[in-house]
N, C-alpha and C positions, 0 to 999 in steps of 0.2 A: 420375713420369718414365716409371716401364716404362706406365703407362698410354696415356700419350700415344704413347709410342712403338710400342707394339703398335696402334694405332690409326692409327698414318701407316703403318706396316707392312702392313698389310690395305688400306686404301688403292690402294698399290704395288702387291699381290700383282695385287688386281682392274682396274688399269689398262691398257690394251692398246698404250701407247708404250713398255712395261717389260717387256725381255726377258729382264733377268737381276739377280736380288737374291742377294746374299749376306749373312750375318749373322754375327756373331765375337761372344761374349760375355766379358768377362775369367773368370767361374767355368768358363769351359771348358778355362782354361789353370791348368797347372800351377805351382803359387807361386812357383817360380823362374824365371818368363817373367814376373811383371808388371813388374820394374824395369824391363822393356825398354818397355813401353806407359805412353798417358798418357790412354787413354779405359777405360772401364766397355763401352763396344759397341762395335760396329766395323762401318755397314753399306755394303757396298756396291751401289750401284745403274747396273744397264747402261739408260738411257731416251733415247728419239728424240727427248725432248721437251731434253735437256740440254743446254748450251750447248756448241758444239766444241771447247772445252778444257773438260777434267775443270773440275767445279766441287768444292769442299770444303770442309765447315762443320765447329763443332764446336757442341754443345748442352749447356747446363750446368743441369741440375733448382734450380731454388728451395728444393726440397723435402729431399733427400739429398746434394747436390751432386754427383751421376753423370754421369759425360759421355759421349757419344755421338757420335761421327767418322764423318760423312755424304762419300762420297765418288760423286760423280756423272758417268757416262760417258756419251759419247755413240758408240752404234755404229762410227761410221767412227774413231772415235780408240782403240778397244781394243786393238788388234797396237801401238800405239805406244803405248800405258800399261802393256799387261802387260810390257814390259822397263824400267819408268822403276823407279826408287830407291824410291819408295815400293811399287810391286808389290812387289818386294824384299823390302821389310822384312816382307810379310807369307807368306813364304817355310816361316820355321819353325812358323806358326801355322796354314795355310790349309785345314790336312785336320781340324783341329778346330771349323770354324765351321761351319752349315748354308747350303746352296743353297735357295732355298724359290721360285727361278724360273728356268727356265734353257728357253728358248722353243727357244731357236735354239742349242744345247747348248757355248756360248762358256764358261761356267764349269766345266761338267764335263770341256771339253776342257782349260782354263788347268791346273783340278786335276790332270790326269793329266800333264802336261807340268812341274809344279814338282816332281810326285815321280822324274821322270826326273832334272829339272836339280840336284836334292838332291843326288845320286848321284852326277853328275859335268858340269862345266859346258860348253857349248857353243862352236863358232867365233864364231856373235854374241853371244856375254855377252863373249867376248875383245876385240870389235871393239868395242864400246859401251863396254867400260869402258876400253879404249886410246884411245878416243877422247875421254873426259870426263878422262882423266890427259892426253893433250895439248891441250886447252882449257884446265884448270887452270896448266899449265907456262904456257902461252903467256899467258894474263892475267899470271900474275907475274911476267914476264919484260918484259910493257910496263909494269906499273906499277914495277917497280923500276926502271924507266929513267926514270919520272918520276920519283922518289923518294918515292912512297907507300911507304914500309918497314913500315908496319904491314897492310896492302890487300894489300901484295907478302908477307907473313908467312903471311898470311892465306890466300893461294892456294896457297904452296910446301906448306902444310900438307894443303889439299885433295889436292892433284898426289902426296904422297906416301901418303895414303889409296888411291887408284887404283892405286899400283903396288903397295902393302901387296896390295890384291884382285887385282890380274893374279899376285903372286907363291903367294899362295893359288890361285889358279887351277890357278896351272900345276903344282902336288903333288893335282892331281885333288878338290881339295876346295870346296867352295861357301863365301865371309868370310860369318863370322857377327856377332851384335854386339859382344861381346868379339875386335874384330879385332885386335890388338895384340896380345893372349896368342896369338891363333891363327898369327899370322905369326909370334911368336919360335920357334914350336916347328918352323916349316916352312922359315923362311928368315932365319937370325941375321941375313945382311948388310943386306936391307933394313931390318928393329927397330934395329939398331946406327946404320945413316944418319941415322934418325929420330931415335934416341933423343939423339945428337951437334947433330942441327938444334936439338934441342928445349932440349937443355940444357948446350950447350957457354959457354964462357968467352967468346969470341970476341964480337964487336959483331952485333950483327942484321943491317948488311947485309954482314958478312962471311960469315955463316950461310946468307945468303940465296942470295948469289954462289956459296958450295961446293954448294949444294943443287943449282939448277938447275944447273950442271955436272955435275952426277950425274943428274941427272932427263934432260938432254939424251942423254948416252949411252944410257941404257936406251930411253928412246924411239927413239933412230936402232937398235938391234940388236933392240926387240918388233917394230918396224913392218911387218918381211913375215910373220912369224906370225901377228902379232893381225887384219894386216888380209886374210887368206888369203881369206874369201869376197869381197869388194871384189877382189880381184888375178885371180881363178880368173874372177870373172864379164867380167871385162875380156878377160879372156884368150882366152871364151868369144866375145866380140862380134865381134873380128877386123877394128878398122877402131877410129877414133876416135868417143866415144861425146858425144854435146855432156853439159856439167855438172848441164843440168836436168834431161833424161832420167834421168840418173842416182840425182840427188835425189828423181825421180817413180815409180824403180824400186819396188816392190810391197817387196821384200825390203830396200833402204837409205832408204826415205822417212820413218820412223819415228826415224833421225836425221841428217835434212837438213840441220840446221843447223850437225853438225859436219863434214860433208863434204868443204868447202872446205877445213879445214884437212889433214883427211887426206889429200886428194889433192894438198895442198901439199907438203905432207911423204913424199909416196911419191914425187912428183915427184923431190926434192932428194934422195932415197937413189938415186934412178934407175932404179925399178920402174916407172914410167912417165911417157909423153912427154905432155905440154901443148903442144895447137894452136890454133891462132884456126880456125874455120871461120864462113861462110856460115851467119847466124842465118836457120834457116825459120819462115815464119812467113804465113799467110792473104791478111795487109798487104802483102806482097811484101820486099823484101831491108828487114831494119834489120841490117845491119852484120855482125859476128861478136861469135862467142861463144869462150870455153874450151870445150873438149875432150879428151878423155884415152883413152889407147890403149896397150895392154900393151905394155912395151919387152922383153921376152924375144925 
């Protein structure tokens, strides 16, 4: 297996679509990190040749049975992968693997940037993970209206992971994988909500009903906090900014897809106002669009 794989390795090295390899080996972690992994290597590869969503495989030797987790970028998707859940996970590990390419110096700069976020977490780790805690809410809130009770379980549980990590956040500290022990010692009330969802008497969608009523309030009192750079750059434009623009800004395009909702939900706290405008366009008028503009 290391055969092979130092051989697609070199490969890589000598290719010129491959800007950035990284490599994680499990013997470079210490014994009490492997319960967290479920590969033997870990590489990662920055290539032009890669498809625009991350590609990612896993390799499993005939030989040893060693696995190998191949994870493949493609240039324009990197500022929107190093904030996704699996960069994440590779947080407490990343200053023990080697760089063995870095062209265009995207890896040595991600490294120097996870040892700041170690340290103390950022306005956008607060904005992306309030925004994947109300994606979560808001799934389990339409499938419990269907009465998917187990689908709807299923996401109350996500939704309280999210706020478990914004309550971690917010005592300056970065969720690690034992996130549960790390919230009980930083914030009893969120552990105790959860630990009541998880294991109360009560019928599941009675469980389910008290949860999002608890998920809701914390979501309506984080939402000008967590969403402070969204608000500040609004605030900044001075005029209504149409939804795409927004979605297409450099600094919120890497989570585009949760946008809509947060500008729903800033909308209905009444941090800001939603307009139809005058869609521009090449074509000449199609219609309008949404838009948004700071209500201070």
């Amino acid at each position: 297996m290391k055969h092979v794989l130092d051989n697609s390795i070199d490969q890589l090295i000598g290719a010129t679509t491959v800007s950035g390899l990284y490599i994680l080996d499990r013997s470079q972690l210490d014994a009490d990190m492997h319960q967290y992994i479920d590969w033997d290597r870990y590489v990662l590869v920055v290539d032009e040749a890669c498809p625009s969503h991350p590609f990612e495989s896993m390799e499993v030797s005939a030989d040893d049975s060693s696995v190998a987790r191949w994870i493949c970028i493609h240039p324009d998707r990197w500022e929107e992968w190093i904030v996704s859940d699996e960069a994440r996970s590779l947080l407490p590990f990343y200053g023990r693997g080697n760089i063995r390419v870095d062209r265009d110096g995207l890896l040595a700069s991600w490294q120097e940037r996870l040892i700041q976020e170690e340290k103390t977490p950022n306005q956008m780790q607060y904005m992306k993970t309030y925004a994947l805690f109300l994606e979560a809410y808001n799934q389990a809130k339409h499938l419990r209206k269907l009465e998917y009770m187990l689908d709807a379980y299923r996401c109350v549980d996500f939704a309280f992971y999210y706020w478990a990590s914004l309550a971690i956040m917010e005592q300056g500290e970065m969720p690690r994988q034992a996130l549960w022990q790390q919230v009980k010692k930083l914030n009893l009330g969120v552990y105790k909500m959860y630990e009541e969802f998880t294991a109360s008497s009560e019928t599941m969608p009675q469980r389910i009903e008290l949860a999002l009523l608890a998920c809701e309030f914390s979501l309506s009192s984080k939402s000008v906090e967590c969403c402070a750079p969204l608000l500040n750059w609004l605030k900044q434009a001075k005029g209504p900014v149409p939804i795409s623009d927004i979605m297409q800004h450099k600094e919120f395009k890497w989570m585009a897809g949760y946008m809509p909702a947060l500008l729903n939900k800033l909308t209905h706290r009444g941090c800001v106002k939603e307009r139809l405008i005058e869609h521009a366009s090449p074509y000449g008028k199609l219609g309008y669009t949404r838009a948004y503009e700071w209500a201070g």
